[in-house]
BATORVEX-600955 format. One record per residue: x, z, y of N, C-alpha, C in turn; residue in three letters. Coordinates in steps of 0.1 Angstrom, whole numbers, padded with zeros to 4 digits, always signed. Each point is the difference from the previous one (the first is absolute). Example, Ala and Ser with C-alpha at 12.3 -4.5 7.8 and 13.67 -1.06 7.14 Angstrom:
2
+0132+0078-0057-0009+0000+0012+0009+0000+0012ALA/-0004-0007+0011+0009+0000+0011-0008+0008+0011SER/
END
This chain:
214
+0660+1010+0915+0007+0005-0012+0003+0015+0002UNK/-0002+0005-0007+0001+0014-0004+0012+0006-0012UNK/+0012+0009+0003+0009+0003-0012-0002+0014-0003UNK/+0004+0003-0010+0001+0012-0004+0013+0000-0010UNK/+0008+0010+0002+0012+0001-0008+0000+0011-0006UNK/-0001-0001-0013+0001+0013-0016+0012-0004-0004UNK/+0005+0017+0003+0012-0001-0010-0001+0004-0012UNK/+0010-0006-0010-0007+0001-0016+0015+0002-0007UNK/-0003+0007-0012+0014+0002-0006+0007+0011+0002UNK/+0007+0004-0008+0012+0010+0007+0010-0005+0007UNK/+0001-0014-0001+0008-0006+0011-0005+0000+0014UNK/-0018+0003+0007+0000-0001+0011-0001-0014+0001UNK/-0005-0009-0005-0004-0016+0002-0012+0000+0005UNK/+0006-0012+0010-0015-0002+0009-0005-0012-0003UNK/-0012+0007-0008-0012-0013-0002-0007-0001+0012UNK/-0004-0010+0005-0006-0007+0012-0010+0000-0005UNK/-0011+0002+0005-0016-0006+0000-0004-0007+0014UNK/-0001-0015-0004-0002-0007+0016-0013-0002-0005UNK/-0012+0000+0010-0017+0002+0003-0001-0016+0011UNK/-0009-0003-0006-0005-0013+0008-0012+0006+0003UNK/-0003+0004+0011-0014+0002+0005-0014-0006+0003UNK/+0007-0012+0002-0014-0007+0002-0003+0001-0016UNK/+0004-0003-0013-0003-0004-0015+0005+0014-0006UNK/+0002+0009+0004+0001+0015-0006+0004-0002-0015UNK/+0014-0010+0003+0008-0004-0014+0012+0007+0005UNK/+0004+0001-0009+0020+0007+0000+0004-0004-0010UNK/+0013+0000+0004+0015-0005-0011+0009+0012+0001UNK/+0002+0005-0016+0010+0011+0003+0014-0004-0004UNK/+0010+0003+0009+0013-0002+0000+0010+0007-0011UNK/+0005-0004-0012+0010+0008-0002-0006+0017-0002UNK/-0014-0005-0012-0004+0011-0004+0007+0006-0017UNK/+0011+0010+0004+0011+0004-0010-0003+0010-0013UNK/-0013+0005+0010-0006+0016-0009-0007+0002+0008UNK/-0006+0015-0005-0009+0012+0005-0017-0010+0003UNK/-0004-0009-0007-0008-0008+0003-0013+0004+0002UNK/+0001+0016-0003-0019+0004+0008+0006+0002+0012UNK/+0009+0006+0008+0004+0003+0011-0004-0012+0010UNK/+0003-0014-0005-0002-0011+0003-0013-0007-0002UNK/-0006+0004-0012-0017+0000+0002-0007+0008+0011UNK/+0001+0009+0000-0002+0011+0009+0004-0009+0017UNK/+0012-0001-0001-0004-0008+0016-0006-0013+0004UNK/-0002-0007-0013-0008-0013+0002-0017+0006+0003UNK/-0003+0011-0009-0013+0004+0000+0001+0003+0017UNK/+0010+0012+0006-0003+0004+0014+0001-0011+0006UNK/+0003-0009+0001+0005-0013+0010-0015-0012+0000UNK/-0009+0005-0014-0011-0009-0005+0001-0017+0000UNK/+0008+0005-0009+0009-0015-0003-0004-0005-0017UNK/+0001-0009-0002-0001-0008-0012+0018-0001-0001UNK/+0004-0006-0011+0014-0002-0003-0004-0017-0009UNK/+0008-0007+0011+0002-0013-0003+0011-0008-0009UNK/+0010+0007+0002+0015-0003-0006+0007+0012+0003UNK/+0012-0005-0008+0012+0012-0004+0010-0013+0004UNK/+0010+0004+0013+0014-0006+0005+0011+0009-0005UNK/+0011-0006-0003+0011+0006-0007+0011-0003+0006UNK/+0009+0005+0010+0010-0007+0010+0012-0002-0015UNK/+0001+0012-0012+0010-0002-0009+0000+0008-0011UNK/+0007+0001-0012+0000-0001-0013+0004+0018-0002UNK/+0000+0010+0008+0003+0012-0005-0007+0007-0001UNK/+0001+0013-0007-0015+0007-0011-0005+0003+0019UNK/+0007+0011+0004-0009+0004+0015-0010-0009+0008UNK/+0005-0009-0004-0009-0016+0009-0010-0005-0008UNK/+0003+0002-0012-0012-0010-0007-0004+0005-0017UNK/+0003+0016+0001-0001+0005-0015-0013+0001-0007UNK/-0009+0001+0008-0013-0001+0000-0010-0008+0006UNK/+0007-0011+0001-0008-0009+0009-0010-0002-0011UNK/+0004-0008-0014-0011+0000-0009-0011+0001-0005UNK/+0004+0020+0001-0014+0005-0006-0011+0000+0017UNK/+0004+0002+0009-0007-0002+0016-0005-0010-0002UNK/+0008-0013-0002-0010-0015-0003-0007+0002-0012UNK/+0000+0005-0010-0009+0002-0011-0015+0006+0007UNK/+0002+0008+0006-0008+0015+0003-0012-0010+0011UNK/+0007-0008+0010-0007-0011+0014-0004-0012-0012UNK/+0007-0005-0010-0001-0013+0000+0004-0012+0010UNK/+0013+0003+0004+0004-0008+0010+0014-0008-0005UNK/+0003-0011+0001+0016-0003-0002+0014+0004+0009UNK/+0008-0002-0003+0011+0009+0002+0012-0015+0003UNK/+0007+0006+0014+0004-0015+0004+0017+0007+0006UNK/+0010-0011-0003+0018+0006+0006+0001+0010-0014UNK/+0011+0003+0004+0014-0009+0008+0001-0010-0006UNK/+0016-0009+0006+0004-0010-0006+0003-0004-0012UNK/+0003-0007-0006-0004-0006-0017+0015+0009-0005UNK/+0011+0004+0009+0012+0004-0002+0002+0014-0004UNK/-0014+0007+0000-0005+0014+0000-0001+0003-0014UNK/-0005-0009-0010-0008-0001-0009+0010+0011-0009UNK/+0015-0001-0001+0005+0011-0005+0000+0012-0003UNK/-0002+0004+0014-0004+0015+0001-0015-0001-0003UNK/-0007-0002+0004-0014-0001-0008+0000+0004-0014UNK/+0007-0010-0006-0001+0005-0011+0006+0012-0008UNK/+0008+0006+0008+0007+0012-0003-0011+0014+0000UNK/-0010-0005+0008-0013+0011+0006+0001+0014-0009UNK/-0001-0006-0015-0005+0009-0011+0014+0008-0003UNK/+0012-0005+0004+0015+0011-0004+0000+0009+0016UNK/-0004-0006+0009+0003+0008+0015-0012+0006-0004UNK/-0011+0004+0000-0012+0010-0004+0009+0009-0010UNK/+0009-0003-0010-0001+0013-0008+0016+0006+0004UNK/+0007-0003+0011+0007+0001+0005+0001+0009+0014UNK/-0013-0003+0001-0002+0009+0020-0015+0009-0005UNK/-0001+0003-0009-0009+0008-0005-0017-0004+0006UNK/+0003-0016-0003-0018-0008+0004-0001-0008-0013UNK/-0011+0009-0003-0004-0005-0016-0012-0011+0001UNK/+0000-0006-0014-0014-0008+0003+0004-0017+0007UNK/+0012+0001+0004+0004-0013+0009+0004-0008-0010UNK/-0005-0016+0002+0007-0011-0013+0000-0013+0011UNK/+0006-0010-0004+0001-0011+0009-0010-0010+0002UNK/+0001-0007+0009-0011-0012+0004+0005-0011+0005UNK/-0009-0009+0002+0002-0016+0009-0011+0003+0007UNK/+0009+0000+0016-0012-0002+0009-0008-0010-0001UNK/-0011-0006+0006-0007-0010-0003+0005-0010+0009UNK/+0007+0005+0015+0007-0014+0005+0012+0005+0004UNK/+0012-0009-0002+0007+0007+0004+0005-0008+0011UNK/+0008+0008+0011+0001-0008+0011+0013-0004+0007UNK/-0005-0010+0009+0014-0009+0001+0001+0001+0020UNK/+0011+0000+0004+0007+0003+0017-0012-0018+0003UNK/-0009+0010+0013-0008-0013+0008-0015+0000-0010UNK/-0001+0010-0009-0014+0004-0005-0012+0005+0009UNK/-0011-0002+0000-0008+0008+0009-0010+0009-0014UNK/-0001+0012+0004-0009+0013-0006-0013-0002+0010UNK/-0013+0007-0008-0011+0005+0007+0001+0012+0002UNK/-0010-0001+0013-0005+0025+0002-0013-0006+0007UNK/-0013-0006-0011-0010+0001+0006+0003-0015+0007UNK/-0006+0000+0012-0001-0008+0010+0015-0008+0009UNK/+0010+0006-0004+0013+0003+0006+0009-0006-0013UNK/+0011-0005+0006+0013-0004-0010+0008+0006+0001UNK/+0015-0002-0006+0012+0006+0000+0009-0008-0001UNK/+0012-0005+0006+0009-0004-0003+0012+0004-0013UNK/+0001-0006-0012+0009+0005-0008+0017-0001+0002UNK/+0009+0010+0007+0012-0010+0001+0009+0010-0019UNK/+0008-0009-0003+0008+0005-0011+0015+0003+0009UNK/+0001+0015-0001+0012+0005+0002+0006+0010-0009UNK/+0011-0010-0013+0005+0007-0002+0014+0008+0001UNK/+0005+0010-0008+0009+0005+0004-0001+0017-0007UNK/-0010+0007+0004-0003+0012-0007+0000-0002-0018UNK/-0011-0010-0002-0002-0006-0012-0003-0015+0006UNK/+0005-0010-0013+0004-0014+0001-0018-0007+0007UNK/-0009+0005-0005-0012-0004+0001-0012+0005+0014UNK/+0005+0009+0002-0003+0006+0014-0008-0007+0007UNK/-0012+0005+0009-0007-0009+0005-0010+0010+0015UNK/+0000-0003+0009-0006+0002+0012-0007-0003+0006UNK/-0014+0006+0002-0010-0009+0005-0005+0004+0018UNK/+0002-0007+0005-0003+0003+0016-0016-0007-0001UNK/-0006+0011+0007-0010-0008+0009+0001+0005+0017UNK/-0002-0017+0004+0007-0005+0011-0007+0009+0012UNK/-0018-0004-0003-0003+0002+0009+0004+0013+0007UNK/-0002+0010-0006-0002+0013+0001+0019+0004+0000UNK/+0008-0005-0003+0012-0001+0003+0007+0012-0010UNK/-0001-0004-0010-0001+0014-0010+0005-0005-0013UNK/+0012+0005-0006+0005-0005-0008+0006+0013-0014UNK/-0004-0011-0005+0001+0014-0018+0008-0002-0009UNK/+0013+0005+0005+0013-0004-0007+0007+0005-0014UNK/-0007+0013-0003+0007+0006-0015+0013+0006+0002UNK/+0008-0003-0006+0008+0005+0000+0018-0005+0004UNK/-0008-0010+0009+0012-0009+0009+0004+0009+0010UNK/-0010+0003+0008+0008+0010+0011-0008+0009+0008UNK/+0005+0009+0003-0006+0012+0002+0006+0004+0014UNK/-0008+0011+0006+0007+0009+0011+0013+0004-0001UNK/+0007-0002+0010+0014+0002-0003+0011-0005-0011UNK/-0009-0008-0012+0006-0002-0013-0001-0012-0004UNK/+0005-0007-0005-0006-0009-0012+0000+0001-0014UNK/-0007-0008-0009-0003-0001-0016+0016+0003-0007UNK/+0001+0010-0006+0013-0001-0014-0003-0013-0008UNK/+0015-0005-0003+0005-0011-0003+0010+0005-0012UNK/+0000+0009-0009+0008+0004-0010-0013-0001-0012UNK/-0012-0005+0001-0003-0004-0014+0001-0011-0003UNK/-0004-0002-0015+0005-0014-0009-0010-0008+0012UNK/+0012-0009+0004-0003-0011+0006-0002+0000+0015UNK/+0002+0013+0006+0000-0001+0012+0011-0011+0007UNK/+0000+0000+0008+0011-0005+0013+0002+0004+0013UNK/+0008+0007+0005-0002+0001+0012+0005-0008+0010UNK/+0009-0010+0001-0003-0010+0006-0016-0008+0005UNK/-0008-0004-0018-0012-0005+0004-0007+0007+0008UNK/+0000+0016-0004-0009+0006+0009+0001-0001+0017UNK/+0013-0002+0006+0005+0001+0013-0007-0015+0005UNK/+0003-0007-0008-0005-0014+0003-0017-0002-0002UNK/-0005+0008-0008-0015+0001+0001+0000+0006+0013UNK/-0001+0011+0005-0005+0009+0008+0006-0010+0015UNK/+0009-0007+0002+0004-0002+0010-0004-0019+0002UNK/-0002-0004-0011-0009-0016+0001-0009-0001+0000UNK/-0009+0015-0007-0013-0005-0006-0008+0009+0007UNK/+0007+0014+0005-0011+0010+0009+0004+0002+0014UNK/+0012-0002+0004+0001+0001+0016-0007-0013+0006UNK/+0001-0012-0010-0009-0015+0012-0013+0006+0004UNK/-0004+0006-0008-0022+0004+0001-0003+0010+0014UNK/+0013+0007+0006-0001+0003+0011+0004+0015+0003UNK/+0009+0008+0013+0001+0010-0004-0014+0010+0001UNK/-0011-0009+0009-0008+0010-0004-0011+0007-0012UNK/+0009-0010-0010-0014+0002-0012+0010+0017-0010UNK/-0011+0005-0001+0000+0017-0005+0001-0005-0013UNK/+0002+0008-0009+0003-0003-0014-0002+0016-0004UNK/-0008-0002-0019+0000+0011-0007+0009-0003-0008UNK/+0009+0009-0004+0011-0003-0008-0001+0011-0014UNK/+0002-0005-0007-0006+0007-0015+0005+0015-0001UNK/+0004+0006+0009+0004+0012+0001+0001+0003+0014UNK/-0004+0013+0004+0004+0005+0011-0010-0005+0012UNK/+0000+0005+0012-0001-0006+0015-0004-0011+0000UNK/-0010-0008+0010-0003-0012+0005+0013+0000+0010UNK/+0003-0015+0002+0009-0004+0010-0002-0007+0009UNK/+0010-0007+0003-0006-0016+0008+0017-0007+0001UNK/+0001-0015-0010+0004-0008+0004+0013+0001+0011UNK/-0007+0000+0015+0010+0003+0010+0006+0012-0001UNK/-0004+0017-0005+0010+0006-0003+0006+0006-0002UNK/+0001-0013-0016+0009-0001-0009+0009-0003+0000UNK/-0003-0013+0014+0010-0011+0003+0011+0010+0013UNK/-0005+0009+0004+0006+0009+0010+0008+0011-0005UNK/-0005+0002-0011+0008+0016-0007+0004+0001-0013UNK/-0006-0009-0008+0003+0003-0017+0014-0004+0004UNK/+0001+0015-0011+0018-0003+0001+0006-0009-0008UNK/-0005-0008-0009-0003-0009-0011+0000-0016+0006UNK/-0006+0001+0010-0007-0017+0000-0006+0002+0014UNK/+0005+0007+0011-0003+0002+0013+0015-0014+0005UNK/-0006-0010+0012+0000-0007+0000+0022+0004+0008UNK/-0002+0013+0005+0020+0004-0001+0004-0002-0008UNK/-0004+0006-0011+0007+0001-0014+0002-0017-0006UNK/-0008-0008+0000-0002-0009-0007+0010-0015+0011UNK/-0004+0001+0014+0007-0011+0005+0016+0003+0005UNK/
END
């Protein structure tokens, strides 16, 4: 497997492009905008685009997933069914953050905690962690020990919990049920910012480092 990470947006959101090599298929993660930038690395990577994964329901993550699946012909899969709100907001956040052109959708599947995704040849585990937004969703794949969290937690940080419907309890309880078990050595792209790793997050986020929390 092969990644590539485009940031897209004026937010700086990292769309993932995971590459299955042996089947020179990809799945792009949490593709929000700037979508020739993101043609453009599937073309350098000489990749086909198989699906569109959505860890969650905000314009940066998934504002343009649509017309990208329009453009491939591919379906569009996540977040959780609990997402569907913000989704549908797509078309007031576009005239709101100055991204025009954006209207709402139904992904074609939406997905549930203990789901498995494709990349080609390879699976993903789907776990649902919410907390940032109610529908939130994270897909690890195991082998490669690599996990694609959005906007749960980040370097040094975790996901804000002051939009409609956040929680920050759930999020503390996601991140610490559903992503410290998988191990501390699995690295994570977190929808913003720096790659990490699991363990040390569990050693220093001042947030959810294992001092702070026991």
């Amino acid at each position: 497997m092969k990644l590539y990470v485009v940031p897209v947006t004026d937010f700086a959101q990292n769309c993932s492009l995971l590459v299955c090599e042996e089947s020179a298929r990809a799945v792009a993660i949490d593709p929000g905008g700037d979508i020739d930038r993101i043609d453009a690395a599937l073309q350098q990577a000489g990749a086909s685009l198989e699906r569109i994964l959505l860890t969650h329901g905000h314009i940066d993550h998934c504002g343009q997933a649509p017309e990208l699946a329009r453009r491939h012909g591919v379906p569009i899969e996540g977040p959780q069914l609990e997402d569907r709100f913000w989704i549908q907001q797509l078309g007031e956040q576009g005239g709101r953050f100055g991204m025009a052109g954006l209207s709402a959708f139904e992904p074609e599947r939406w997905l549930e905690d203990g789901d498995v995704v494709r990349c080609g040849e390879h699976s993903m585990q789907v776990l649902h962690c919410p907390g940032h937004t109610p529908g939130h969703v994270v897909f690890f794949l195991a082998e490669a020990r690599l996990a694609f969290v959005g906007d749960v937690l980040f370097q040094g940080s975790i996901g804000r919990t002051d939009f409609p419907r956040g929680n920050h309890a759930e999020l503390i309880s996601s991140i610490r049920e559903k992503l410290w078990p998988l191990g501390d050595d699995v690295r994570f792209v977190p929808g913003h910012g720096p790659m990490s790793s699991f363990g040390d997050e569990r050693r220093s986020n001042p947030f959810v480092a294992d001092s702070v929390l026991d």
